[in-house]
C-alpha positions in Angstrom: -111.9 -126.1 -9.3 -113.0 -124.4 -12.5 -116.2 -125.9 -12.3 -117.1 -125.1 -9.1 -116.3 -121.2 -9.8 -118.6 -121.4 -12.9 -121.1 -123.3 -10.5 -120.7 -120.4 -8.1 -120.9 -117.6 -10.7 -124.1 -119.0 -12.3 -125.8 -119.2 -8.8 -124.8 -116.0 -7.9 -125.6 -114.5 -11.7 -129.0 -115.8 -11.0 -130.1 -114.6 -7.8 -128.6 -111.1 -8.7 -131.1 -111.6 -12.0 -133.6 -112.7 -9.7 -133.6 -109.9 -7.6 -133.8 -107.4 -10.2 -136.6 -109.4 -12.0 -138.8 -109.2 -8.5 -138.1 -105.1 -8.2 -138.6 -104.8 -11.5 -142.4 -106.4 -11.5 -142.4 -104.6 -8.5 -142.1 -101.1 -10.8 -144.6 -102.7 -13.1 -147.1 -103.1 -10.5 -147.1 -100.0 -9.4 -147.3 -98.2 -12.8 -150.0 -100.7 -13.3 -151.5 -99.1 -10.2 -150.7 -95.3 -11.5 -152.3 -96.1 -14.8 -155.8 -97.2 -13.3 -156.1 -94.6 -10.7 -155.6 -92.2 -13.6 -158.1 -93.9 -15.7 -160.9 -94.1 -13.1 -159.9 -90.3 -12.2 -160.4 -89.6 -16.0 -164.1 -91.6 -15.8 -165.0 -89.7 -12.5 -163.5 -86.4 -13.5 -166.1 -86.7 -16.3 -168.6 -87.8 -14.0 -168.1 -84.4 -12.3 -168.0 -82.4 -15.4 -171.6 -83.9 -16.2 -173.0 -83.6 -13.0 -172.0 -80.1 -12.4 -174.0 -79.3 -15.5 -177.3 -81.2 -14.5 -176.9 -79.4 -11.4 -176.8 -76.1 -13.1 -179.6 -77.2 -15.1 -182.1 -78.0 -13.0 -180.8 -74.8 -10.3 -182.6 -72.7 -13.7 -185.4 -74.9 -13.9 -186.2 -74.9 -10.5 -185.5 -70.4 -10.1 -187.7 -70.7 -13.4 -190.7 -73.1 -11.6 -191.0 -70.6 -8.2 -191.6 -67.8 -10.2 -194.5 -70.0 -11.2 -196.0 -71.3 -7.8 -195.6 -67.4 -6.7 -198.0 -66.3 -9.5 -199.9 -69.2 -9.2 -200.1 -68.6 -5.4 -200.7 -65.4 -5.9 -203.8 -66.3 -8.4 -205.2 -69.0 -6.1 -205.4 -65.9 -3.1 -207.4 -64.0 -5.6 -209.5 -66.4 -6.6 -210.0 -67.7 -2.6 -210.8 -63.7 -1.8 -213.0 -63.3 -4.7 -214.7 -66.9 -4.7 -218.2 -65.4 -5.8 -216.9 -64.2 -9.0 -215.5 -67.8 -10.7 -217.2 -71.6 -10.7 -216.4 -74.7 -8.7 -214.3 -76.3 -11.8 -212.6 -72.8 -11.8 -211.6 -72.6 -8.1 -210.6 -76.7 -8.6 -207.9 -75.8 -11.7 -206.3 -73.5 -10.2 -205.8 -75.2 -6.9 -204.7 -78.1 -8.7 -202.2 -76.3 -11.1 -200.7 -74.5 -7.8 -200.7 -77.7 -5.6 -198.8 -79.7 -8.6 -196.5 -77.0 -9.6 -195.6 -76.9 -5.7 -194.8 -80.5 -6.2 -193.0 -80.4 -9.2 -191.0 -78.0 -7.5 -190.0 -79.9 -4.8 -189.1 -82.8 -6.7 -186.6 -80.8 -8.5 -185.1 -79.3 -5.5 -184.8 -83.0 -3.8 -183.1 -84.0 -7.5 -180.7 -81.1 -7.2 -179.9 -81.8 -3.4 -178.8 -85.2 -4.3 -177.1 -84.0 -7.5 -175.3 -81.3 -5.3 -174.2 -84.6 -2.8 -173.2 -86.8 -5.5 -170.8 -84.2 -6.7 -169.5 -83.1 -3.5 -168.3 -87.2 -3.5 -167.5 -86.6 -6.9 -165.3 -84.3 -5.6 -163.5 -85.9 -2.5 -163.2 -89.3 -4.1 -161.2 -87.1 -7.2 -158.5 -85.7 -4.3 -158.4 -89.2 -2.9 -157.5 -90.6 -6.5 -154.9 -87.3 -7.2 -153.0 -88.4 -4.0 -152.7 -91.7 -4.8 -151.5 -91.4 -8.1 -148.8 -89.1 -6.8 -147.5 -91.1 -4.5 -147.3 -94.2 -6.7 -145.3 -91.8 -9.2 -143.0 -90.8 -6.3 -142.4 -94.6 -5.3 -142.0 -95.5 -9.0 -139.2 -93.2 -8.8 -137.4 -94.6 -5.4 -138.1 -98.1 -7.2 -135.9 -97.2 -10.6 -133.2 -95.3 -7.9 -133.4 -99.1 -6.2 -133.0 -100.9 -9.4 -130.5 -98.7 -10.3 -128.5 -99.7 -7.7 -128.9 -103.2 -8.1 -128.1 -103.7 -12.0 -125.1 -101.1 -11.0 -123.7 -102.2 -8.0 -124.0 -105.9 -8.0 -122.0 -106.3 -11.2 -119.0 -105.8 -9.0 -120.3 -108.9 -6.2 -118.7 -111.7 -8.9 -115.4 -109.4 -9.0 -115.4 -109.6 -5.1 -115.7 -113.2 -4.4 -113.0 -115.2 -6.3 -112.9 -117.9 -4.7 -115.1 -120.7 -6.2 -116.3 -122.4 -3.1 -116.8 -118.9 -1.3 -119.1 -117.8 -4.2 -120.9 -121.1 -3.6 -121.6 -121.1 0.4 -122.7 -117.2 0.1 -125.5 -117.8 -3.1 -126.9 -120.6 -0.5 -126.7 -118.8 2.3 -128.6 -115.1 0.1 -131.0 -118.1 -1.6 -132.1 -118.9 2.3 -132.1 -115.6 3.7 -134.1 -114.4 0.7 -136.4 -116.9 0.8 -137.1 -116.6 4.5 -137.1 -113.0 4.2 -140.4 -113.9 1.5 -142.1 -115.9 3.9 -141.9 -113.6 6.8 -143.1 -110.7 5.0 -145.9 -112.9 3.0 -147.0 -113.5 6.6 -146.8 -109.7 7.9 -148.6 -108.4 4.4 -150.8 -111.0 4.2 -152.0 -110.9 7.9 -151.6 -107.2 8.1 -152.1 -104.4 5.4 -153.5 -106.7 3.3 -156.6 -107.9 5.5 -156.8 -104.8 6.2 -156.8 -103.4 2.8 -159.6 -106.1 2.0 -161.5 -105.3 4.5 -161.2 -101.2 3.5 -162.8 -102.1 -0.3 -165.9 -104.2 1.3 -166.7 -101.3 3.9 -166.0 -98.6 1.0 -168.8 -100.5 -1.0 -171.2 -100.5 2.4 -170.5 -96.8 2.9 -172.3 -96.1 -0.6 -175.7 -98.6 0.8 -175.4 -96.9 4.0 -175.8 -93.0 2.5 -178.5 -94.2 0.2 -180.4 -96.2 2.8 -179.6 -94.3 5.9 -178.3 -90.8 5.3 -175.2 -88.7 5.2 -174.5 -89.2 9.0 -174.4 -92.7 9.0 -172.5 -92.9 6.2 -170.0 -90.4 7.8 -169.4 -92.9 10.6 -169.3 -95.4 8.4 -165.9 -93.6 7.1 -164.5 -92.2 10.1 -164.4 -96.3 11.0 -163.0 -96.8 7.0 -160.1 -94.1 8.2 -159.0 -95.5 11.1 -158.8 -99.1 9.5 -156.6 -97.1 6.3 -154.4 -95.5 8.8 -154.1 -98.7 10.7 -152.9 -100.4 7.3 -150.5 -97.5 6.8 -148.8 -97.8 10.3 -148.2 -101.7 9.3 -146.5 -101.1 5.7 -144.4 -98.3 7.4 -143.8 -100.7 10.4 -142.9 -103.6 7.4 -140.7 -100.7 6.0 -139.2 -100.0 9.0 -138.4 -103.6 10.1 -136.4 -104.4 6.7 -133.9 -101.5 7.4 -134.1 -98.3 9.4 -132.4 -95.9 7.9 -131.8 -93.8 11.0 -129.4 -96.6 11.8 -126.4 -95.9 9.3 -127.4 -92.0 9.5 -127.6 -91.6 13.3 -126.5 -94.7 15.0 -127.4 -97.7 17.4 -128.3 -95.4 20.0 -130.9 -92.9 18.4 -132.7 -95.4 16.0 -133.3 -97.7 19.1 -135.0 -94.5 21.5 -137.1 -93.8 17.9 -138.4 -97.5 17.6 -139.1 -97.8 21.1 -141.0 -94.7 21.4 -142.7 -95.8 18.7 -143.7 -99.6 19.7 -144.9 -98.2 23.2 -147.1 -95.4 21.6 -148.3 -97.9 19.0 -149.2 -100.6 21.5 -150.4 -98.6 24.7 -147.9 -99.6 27.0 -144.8 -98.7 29.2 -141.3 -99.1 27.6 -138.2 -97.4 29.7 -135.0 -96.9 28.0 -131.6 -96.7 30.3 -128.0 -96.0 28.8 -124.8 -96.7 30.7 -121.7 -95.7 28.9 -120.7 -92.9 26.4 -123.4 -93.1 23.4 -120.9 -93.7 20.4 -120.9 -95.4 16.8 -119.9 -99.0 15.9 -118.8 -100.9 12.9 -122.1 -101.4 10.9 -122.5 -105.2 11.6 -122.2 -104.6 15.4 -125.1 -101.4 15.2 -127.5 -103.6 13.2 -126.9 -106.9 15.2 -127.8 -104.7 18.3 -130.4 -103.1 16.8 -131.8 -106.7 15.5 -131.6 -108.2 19.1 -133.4 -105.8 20.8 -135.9 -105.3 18.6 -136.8 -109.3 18.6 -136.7 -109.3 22.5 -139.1 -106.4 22.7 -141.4 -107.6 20.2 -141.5 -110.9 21.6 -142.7 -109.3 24.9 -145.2 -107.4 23.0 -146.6 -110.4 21.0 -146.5 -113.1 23.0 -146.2 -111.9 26.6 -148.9 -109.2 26.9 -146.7 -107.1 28.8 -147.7 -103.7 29.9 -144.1 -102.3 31.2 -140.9 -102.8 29.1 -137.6 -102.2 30.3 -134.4 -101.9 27.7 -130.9 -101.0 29.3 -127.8 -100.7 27.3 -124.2 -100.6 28.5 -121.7 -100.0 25.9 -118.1 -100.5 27.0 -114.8 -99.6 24.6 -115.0 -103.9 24.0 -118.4 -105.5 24.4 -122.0 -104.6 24.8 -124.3 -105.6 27.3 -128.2 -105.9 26.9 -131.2 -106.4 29.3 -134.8 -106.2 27.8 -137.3 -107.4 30.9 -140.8 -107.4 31.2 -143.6 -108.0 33.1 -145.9 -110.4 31.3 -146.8 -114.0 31.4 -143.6 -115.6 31.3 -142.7 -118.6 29.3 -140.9 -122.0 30.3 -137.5 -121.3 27.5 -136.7 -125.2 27.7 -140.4 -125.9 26.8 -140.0 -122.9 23.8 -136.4 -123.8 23.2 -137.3 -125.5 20.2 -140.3 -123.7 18.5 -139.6 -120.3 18.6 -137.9 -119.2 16.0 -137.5 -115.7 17.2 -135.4 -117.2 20.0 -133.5 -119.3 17.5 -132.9 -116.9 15.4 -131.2 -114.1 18.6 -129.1 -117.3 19.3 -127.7 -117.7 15.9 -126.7 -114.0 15.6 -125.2 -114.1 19.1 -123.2 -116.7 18.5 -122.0 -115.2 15.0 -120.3 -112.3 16.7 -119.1 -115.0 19.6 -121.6 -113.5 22.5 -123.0 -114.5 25.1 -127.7 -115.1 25.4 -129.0 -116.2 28.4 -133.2 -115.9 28.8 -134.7 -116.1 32.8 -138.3 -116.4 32.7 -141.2 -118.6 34.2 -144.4 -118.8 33.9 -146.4 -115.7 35.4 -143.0 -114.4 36.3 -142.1 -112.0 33.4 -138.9 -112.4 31.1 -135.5 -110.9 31.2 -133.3 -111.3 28.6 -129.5 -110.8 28.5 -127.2 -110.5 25.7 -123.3 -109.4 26.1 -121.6 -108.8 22.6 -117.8 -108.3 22.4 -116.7 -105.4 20.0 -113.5 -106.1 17.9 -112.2 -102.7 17.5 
């Protein structure tokens, strides 16, 4: 028996150690992050400094060079009015000296026009690099709250778990969730942001050919089409965020978070999602909220994914003692004895059902839509 308690406190020592080792190089990572965008907005503040000078510098010279195509303008009239008075090689000279002091001026005003556009990029990629570097100080500092927590609160999970064997089943069972918790976001970043991401640094690169090659206006669509892609990313690391814990849910309740995350799916995914409550709206114990929550958000993403439905419809009865849930809609319909034993996001509703003892039943067909229902019993 003593054995198996050490057994159980070693596991569980070493997933808590575990965990704070991953936020931890998480907090490195990010400093990391803070330190280069403040070197490269050091190098490009320089930049700036430097170009802002040449650009002064060649403003003078090129004030300086149309005083002299004026007076050398103003010579070549005279000599044109007066062409009696001065020879052929005469006339030639001071043609020529106008003609390439005309040149020489517009050279420098093309040079300063390009100067002037480099810094106003100068400029804009500066902001871009001063935002950045703020908000990788301000998750730094969620980060050390979060790893605060952890090295804090978790020294009291041993305490709380005496028995040996108990200690045992629930490092497994963290070990598993964790690990599948890995996988499944691996996936979403790897598929989602970080394409994206990827893809934003390659069409970065091609906005710089495009100005040089084509012109400001190209390049200006070529970022309006970088933008949308960035604040595509962003809606998937916030959508990430969201799906690890919504914080409305302790603040506000079942009720609430779940109006918020539909409104948000249907104006993220251009479709039609009706929400219907029967009952008083009131708060549950905490497993009970998130289980809900969890169930109806795998039913509606399921019908967003995989059935290409364009109307939704979530209705929630809550009763003193149970729960009742319907999610239908109007897609493409699925045989559930043919997906019984591939989809793990039916899998997975059925394993939390049945942890709080309810009741899952899926009615759908091919071509025929899906409705799923889910009755939970609340233990007061």
């Amino acid at each position: 028996m003593m054995s198996e308690k050490k057994f159980g406190d070693k596991a569980l020592d070493h997933i808590i150690h575990e965990m704070v080792d991953t936020v931890t190089n998480s907090k490195d990572e990010i400093f990391q992050i803070g330190e280069e965008s403040r070197n490269e907005f050091e190098k490009l503040d320089k930049e700036l400094k430097e170009t802002k000078r040449e650009v002064c510098s060649l403003i003078d010279v090129g004030d300086k060079l149309e005083q002299k195509v004026r007076f050398s303008r103003m010579r070549l009239s005279e000599v044109s009015k007066q062409f009696q008075k001065y020879s052929e090689d005469e006339i030639r000279k001071v043609y020529e000296q106008t003609h390439g002091l005309q040149m020489d001026l517009s050279m420098k005003r093309e040079k300063e026009k390009q100067l002037r556009n480099r810094r106003d990029d100068l400029e804009r990629r500066l902001r871009n690099l001063d935002e950045t570097i703020g908000r990788a100080e301000a998750l730094g500092g969620k980060i050390s709250v979060v790893l605060n927590y952890l090295t804090e609160d978790f020294k009291h999970v041993t305490d709380a778990l005496e028995d040996a064997k108990e200690k045992q089943q629930f490092g497994l069972q963290i070990i598993e969730a964790q690990e599948e918790e890995r996988r499944r976001l691996s996936r979403e970043i790897h598929d989602g942001p970080a394409q994206m991401l990827a893809n934003v640094m390659l069409r970065s690169d091609l906005v710089d050919r495009i100005y040089r090659e084509r012109g400001v206006e190209e390049a200006m669509k070529e970022m309006r089409s970088v933008r949308t892609m960035v604040r595509s990313a962003l809606y998937e690391v916030r959508r990430i965020i969201y799906d690890l814990r919504p914080m409305a849910l302790d603040d506000l309740g079942i009720i609430p978070t779940l109006k918020k995350y539909l409104a948000t799916v249907e104006d993220y995914n251009d479709l039609e999602i009706s929400f219907t409550l029967f009952g008083e709206e009131r708060r549950f114990e905490s497993k009970f909220e998130v289980a809900l929550f969890r169930l109806i958000q795998e039913a509606v993403q399921n019908a967003v994914k995989h059935a290409s439905a364009s109307l939704i419809q979530v209705k929630t009865e809550l009763q003193p003692s149970s729960a009742m849930i319907i999610v239908k809609d109007d897609g493409k319909g699925f045989d559930p004895k043919s997906k019984k034993d591939k989809s793990f996001g039916l899998v997975g509703m059925r394993e939390r059902v049945d942890m709080l003892d309810g009741e899952l039943t899926i009615d759908s067909s091919p071509g025929e839509g899906t409705i799923v229902t889910i009755h939970i019993p609340i233990n007061s």
